[in-house]
Legacy VTK file of the C-alpha trace (Angstrom):
# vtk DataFile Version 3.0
C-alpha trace
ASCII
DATASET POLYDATA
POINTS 315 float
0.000 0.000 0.000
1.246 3.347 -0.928
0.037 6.215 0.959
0.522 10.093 0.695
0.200 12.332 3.473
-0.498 16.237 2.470
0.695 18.767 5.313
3.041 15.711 6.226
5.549 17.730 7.812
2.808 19.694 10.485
2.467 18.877 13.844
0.067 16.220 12.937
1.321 14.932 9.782
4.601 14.093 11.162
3.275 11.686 13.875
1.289 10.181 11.387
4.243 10.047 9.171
5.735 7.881 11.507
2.770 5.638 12.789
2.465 5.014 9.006
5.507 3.491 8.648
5.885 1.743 11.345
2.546 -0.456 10.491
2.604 -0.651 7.025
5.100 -2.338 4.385
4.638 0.359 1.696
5.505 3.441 1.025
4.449 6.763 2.934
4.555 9.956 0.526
5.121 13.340 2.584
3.866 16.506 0.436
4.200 19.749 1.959
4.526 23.675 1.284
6.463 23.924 4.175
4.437 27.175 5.218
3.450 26.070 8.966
5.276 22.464 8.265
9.033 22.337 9.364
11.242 20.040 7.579
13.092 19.495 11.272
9.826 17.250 12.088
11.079 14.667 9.266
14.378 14.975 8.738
15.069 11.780 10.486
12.817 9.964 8.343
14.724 10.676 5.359
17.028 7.482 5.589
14.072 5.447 5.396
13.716 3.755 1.933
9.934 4.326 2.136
9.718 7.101 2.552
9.526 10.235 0.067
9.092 14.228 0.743
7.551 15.863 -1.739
7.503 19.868 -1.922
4.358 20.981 -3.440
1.365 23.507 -2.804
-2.280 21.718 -2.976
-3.198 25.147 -4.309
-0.585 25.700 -7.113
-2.843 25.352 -10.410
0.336 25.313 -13.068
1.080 21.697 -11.752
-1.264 19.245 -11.550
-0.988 16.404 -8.399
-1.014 13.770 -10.543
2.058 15.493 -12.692
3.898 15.543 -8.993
3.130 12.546 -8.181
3.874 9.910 -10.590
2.832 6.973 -8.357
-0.227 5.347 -7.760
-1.193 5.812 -4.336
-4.069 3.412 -2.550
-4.803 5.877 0.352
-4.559 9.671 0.711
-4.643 11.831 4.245
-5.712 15.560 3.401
-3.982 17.551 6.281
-2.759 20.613 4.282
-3.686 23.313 6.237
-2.650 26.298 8.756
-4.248 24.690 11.818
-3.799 27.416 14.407
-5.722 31.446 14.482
-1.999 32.686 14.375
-1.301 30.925 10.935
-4.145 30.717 9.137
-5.549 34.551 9.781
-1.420 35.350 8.407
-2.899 34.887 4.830
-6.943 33.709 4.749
-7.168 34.406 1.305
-4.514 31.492 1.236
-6.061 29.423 3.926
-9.395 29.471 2.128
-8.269 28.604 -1.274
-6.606 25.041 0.663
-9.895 24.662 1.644
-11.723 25.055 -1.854
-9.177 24.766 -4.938
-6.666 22.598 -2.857
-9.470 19.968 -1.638
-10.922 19.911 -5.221
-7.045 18.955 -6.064
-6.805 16.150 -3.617
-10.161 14.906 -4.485
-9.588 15.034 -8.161
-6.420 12.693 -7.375
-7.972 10.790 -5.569
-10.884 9.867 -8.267
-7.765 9.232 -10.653
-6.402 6.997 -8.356
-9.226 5.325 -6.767
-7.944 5.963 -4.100
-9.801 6.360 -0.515
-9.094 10.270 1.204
-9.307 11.421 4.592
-9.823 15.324 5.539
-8.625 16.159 8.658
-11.862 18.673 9.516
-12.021 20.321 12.574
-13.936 21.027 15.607
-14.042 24.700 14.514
-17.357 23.618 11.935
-19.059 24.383 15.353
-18.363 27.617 15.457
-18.935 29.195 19.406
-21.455 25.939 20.047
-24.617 26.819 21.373
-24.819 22.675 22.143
-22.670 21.126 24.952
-21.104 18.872 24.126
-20.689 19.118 20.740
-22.155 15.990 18.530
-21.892 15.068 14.969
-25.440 16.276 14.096
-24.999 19.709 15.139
-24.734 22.287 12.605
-22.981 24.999 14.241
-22.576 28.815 14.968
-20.180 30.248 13.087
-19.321 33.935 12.090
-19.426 33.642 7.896
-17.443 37.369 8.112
-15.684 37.164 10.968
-11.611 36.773 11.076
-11.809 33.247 11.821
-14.196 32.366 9.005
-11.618 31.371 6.030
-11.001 28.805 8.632
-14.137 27.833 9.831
-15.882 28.201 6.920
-13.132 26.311 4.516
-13.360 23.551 6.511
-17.084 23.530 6.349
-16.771 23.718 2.468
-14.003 21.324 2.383
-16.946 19.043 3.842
-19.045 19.789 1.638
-16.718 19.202 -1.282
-15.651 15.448 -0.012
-19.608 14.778 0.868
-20.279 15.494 -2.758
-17.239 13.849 -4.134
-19.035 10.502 -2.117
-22.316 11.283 -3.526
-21.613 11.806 -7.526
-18.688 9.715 -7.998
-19.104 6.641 -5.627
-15.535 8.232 -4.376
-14.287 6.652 -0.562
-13.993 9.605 1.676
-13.705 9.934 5.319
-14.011 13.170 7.429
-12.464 13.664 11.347
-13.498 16.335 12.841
-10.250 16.895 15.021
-10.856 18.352 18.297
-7.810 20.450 20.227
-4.149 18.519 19.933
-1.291 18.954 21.549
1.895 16.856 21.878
5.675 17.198 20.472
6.913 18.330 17.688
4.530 21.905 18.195
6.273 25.154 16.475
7.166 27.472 19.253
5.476 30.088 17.296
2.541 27.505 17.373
0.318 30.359 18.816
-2.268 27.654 19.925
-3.186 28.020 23.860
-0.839 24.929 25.250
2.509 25.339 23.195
1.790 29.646 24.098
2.025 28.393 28.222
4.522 25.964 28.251
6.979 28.395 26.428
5.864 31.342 28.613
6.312 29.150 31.498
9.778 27.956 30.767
10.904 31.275 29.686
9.257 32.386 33.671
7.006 35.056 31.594
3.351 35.415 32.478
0.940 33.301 31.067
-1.529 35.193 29.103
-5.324 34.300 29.301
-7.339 36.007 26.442
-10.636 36.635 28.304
-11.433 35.112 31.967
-9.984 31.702 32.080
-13.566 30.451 32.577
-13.861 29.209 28.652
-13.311 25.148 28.547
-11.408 22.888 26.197
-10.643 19.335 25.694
-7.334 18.608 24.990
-6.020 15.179 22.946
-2.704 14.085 23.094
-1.465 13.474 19.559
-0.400 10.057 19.392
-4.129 9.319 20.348
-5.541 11.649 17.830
-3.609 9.600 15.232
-4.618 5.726 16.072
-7.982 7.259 15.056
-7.388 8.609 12.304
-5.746 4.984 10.761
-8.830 3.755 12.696
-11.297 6.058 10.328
-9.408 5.778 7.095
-9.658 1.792 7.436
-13.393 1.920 8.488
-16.281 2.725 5.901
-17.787 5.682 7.775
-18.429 8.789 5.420
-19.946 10.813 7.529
-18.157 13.389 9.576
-16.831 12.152 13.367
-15.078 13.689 16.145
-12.127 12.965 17.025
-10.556 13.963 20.644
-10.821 14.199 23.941
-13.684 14.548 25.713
-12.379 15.475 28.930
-13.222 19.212 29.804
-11.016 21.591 31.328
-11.278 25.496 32.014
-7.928 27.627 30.125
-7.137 28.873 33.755
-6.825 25.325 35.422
-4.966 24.327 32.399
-2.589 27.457 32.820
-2.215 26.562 36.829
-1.114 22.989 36.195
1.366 23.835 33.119
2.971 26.520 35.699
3.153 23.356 38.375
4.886 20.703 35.425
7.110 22.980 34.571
8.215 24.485 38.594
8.381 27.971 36.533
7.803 31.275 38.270
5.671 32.949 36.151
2.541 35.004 36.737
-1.113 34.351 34.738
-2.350 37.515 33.284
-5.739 38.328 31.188
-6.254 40.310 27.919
-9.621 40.983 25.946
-10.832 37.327 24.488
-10.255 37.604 20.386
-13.501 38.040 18.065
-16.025 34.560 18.045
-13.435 32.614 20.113
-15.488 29.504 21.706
-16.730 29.562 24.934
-16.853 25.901 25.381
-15.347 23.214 23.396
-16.120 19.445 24.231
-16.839 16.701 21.475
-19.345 14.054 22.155
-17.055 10.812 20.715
-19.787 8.201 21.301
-19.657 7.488 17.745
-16.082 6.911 17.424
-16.271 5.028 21.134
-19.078 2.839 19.036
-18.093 2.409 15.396
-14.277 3.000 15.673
-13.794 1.297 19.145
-11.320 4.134 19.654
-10.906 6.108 22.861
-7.587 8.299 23.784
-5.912 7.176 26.404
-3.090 9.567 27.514
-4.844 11.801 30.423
-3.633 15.143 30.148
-0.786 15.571 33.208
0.802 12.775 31.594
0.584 14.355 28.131
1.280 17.808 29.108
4.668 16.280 30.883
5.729 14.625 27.627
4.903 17.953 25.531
6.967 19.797 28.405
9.980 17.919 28.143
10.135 18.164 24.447
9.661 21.978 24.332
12.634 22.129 27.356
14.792 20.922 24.235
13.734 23.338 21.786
13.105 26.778 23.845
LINES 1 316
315 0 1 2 3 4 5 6 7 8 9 10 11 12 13 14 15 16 17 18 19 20 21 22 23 24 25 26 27 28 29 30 31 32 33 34 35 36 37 38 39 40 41 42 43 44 45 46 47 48 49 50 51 52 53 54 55 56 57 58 59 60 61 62 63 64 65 66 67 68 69 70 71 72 73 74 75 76 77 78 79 80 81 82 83 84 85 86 87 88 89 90 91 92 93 94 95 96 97 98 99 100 101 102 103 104 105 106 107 108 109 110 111 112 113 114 115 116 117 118 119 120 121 122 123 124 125 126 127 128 129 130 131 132 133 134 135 136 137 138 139 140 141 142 143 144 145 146 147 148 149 150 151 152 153 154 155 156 157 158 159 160 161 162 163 164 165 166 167 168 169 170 171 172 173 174 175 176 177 178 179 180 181 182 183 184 185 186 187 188 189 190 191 192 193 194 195 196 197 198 199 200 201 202 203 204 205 206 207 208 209 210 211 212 213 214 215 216 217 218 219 220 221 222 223 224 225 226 227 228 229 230 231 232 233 234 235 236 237 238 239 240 241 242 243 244 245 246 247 248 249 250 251 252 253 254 255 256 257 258 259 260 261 262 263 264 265 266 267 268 269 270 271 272 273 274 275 276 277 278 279 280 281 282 283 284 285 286 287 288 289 290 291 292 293 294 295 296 297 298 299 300 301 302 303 304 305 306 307 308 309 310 311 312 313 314
């Protein structure tokens, strides 16, 4: 089996990288821009005969995919994206159009392939949920002009795009609707809420809470967040499922226990909360507890310890 990761060298995409080759006997094919994706997350995999890096915009138009990539590949994982407000509000023009012209790409590979794709959606298709917790069959509340939107709202096309794609040409697709992730292998620059306090922590700066510390998350260590995504790209579901951890914490207990991991000396302080961030974030995974028999399994001190000693490395 040959399989091609887009956004393979991302925080995600490199841990799946690696789970990929480590379970299968074919090849893994790692295409990235390198825009959010650092080549430092897969530079040791470049000794391995199986694997291939690819440099290559979903979005460029002058080259087709299937010109890039002259082998046939069985199974395709769409995570080509700027993942975090930081990065993808840098350029939304940009974000959206991975979102619209570069899914159409992928999809239009995969049909010449025949091959079976997976896009790595996101909890953000909720918008600021008015349900709690958040299940598949909720539609959302999301801002359509808001600065958050080319995310939001690509992602929400990009579903669209592969539920259509299913419909009119009979094509596999699969659609995870990831939920907060955190693990190593995070750019310092990351700008997401955990990589922003361990950094600030180990640098003893104050830890800074956009609004009061009351909003909730649920955080999922990666390595769990990948076993089910193999886990949904093997299965036949088509419909869109959540993926993450459904264990609910506030931002201000997570910044008090980062502060304790990490011994620092640093101070929490608050700023204004940024236009339509969530209140409350929490996925209802009964689904994937039911039809993928997946459930993370890393609780969140232990995580949050593994995440701090890699960052100790890097800051």
């Amino acid at each position: 089996m040959r399989i091609l990761v887009t956004g393979g060298a991302g925080f995600i995409g490199n841990h799946l990288c690696r789970s990929l080759l480590e379970k299968n006997d074919g090849e893994v094919l790692c295409l990235d821009n390198f825009f959010t994706g650092n080549s430092k997350n897969i530079e040791d995999l470049n000794s391995n005969p199986k694997f291939k890096i690819i440099p290559y915009d979903i979005t460029d138009t002058d080259v087709r995919l299937d010109v890039k990539i002259t082998e046939r590949v069985d199974q395709i994982y769409n995570l080509a994206c700027p993942a975090s407000p930081i990065h993808y509000q840098f350029d939304p023009i940009k974000t959206i159009k991975a979102n619209t012209l570069g899914v159409i790409n992928v999809l239009e590979f995969a049909k010449l392939n025949g091959a079976t794709v997976l896009q790595a959606s996101t909890s953000e298709v909720y918008g600021d949920p008015l349900e709690h917790p958040q299940k598949e069959i909720y539609r959302g509340n999301v801002n359509t002009t808001g600065p958050r939107a080319c995310y939001d709202e690509g992602k929400r096309v990009a579903e669209t795009l592969f539920s259509d794609y299913n419909r009119e040409f009979g094509l596999p697709t699969r659609m995870a609707r990831i939920f907060n992730t955190y693990g190593s292998n995070m750019n310092v620059n990351d700008g997401r809420v955990i990589s922003n306090f361990i950094v600030q922590a180990l640098k003893n700066k104050p830890l800074t809470i956009y609004g009061t510390g009351k909003q909730t998350r649920s955080f999922c260590y990666v390595e769990d967040l990948v076993g089910g995504l193999e886990r949904l790209m093997n299965s036949n579901l088509t419909l869109p499922i959540n993926l993450g951890n459904s264990k609910e914490i506030t931002i201000s207990e997570l910044a008090k226990k980062v502060i304790e991991i990490t011994n620092s000396e640093s101070e929490i302080i608050y700023k204004k909360l940024p236009e339509d961030d969530p209140q409350q974030r929490q996925p209802d995974i009964s689904l994937a507890k039911r039809s993928l028999k997946w459930t993370p399994v890393v609780r969140l001190e232990e995580g949050l310890k593994k995440t701090v000693k890699y960052f100790e490395k890097v800051v």
